[in-house]
VOFI-199211 format. One line per 10 residues: their letters; for each residue y, x, z of N, C-alpha, C. Coordinates in steps of 0.2 Angstrom, whole numbers. Each point is the difference from the previous one (the first is absolute). Layout:
residues N
A) Y,X,Z,Y,X,Z,Y,X,Z ~ ...
This chain:
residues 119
XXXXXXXXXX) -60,-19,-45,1,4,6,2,7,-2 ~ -2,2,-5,1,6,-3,5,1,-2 ~ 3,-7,-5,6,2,-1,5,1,6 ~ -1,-5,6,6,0,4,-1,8,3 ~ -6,1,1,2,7,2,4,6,-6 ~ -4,-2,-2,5,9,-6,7,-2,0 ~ 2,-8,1,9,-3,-2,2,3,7 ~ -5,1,5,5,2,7,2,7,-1 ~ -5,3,-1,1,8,-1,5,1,-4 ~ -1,-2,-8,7,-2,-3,8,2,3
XXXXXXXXXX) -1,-10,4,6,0,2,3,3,7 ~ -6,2,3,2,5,8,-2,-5,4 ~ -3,-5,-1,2,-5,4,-9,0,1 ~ -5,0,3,-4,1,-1,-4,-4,7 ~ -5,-6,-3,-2,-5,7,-5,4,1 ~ -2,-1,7,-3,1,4,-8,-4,-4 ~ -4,6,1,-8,-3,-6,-2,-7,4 ~ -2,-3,6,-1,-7,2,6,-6,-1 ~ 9,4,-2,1,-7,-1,0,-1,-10 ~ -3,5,-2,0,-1,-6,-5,-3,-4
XXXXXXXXXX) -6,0,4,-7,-3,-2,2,-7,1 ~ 5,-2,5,0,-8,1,5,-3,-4 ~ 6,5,-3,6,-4,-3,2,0,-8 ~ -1,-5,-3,-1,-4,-6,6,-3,-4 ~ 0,2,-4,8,-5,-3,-1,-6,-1 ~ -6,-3,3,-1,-8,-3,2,-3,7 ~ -3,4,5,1,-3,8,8,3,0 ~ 3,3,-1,9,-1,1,2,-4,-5 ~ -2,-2,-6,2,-6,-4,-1,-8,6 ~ -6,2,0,-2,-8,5,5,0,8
XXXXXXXXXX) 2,6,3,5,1,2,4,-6,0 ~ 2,5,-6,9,-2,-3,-1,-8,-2 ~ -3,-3,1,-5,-8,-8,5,-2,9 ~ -8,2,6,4,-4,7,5,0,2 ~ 3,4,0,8,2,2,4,-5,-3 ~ 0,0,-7,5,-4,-5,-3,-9,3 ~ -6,0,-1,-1,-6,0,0,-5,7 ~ 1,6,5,0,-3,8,7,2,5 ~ 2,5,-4,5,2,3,2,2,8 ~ -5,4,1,1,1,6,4,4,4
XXXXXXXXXX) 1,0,8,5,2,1,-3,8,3 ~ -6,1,2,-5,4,1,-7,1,-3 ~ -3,5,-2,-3,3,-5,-5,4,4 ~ -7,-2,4,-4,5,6,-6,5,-7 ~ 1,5,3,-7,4,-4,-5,1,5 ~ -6,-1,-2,-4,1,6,-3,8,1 ~ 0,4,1,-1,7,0,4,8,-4 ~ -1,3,1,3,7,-1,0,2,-8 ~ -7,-3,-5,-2,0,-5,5,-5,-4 ~ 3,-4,2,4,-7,-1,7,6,-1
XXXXXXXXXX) 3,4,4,8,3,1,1,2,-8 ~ -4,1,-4,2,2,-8,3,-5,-3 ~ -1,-6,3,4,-5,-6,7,1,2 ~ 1,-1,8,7,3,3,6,1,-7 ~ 0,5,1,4,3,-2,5,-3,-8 ~ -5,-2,-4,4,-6,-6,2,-4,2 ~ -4,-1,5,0,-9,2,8,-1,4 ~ -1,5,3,8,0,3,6,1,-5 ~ -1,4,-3,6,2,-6,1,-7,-3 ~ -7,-4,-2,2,-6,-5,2,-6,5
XXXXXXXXXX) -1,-2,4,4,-5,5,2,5,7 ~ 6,2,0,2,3,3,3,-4,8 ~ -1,-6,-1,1,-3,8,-6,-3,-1 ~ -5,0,-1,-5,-1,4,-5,4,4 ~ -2,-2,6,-1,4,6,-9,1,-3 ~ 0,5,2,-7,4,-1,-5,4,4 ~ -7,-4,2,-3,1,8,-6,4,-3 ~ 1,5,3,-7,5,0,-3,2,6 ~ -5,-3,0,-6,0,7,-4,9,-3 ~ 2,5,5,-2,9,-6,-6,0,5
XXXXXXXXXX) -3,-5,6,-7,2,3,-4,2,-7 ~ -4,5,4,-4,2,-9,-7,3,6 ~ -3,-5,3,-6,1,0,-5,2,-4 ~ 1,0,-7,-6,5,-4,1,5,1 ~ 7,5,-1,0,6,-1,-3,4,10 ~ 1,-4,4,-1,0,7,-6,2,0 ~ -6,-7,-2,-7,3,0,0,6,-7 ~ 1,2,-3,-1,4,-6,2,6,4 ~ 6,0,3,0,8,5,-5,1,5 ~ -1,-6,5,-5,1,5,-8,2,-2
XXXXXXXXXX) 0,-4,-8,-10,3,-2,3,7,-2 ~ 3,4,-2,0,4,-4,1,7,8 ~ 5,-1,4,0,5,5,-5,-1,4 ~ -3,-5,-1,-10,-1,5,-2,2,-3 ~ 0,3,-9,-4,2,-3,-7,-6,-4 ~ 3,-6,2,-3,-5,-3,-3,-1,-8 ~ -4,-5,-3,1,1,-6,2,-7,-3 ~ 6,0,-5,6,-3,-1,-2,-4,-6 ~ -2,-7,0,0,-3,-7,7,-4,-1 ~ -4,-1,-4,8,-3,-7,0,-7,1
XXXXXXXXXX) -5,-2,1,-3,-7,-1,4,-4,-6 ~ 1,-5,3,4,-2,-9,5,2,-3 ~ 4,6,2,4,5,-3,-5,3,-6 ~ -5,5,2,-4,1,-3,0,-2,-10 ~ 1,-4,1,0,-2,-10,7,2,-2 ~ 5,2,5,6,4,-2,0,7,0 ~ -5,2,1,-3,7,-1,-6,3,-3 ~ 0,6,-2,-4,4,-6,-6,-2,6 ~ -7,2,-2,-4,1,4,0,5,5 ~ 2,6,-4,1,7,4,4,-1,6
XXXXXXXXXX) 5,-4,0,6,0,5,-5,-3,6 ~ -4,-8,-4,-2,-3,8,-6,5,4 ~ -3,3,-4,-5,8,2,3,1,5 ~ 4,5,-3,5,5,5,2,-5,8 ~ 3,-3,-1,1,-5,6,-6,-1,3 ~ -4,-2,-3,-7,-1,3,-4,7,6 ~ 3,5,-3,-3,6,2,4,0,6 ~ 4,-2,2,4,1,7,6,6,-3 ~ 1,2,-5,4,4,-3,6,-1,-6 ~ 6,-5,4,3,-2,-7,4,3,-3
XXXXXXXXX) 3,-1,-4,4,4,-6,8,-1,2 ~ 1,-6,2,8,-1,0,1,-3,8 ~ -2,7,3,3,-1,7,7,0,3 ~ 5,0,-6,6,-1,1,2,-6,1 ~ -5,-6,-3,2,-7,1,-1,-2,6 ~ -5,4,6,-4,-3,6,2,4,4 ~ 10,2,-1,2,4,5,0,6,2 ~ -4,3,-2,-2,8,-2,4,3,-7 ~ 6,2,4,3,6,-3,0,6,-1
């Protein structure tokens, strides 16, 4: 995860932190394994955190059609507890962050309120 972040900074191109916790080179490898092997004509991703493969995925089979469902009911409730002043767990997210980080959220006071719509 670390790396993907400092490479976005890097290259300008810089993913948003929940769909970077989800996106793996081994799950765009298993991608590409299905696509070659089944050859499909349509491609669905299920969520918002999903839209990061996008974009390869398009440049490397450039006619196959590519479905992104961006409902993103996490970030939804993650805004609603935070402007009710709620207190925000991580729950299994949680072991992809420091201790400190799931605190801070715990506290009803998070740090990267830009990703919950608050800019």
């Amino acid at each position: 995860m670390l790396l993907g972040w400092l490479s976005g900074i890097v290259s300008g191109h810089q993913m948003p932190l929940q769909s970077l916790l989800f996106w793996q080179r081994r799950h765009r490898r298993d991608i590409e394994v299905a696509v070659e092997r089944f050859a499909p004509d349509t491609v669905y991703f299920d969520g918002v955190r999903t839209g990061a493969y996008l974009p390869g995925l398009s440049r490397q089979y450039p006619g196959l059609r590519l479905v992104c469902d961006f409902d993103d009911l996490m970030s939804r409730r993650m805004a609603y507890l935070v402007q009710n002043k709620q207190p925000v767990s991580l729950g299994y997210m949680a072991k992809y962050f420091p201790g400190w980080v799931e605190r801070q959220y715990a506290s009803g006071h998070p740090i990267l309120t830009a990703d919950l719509g608050h800019a």
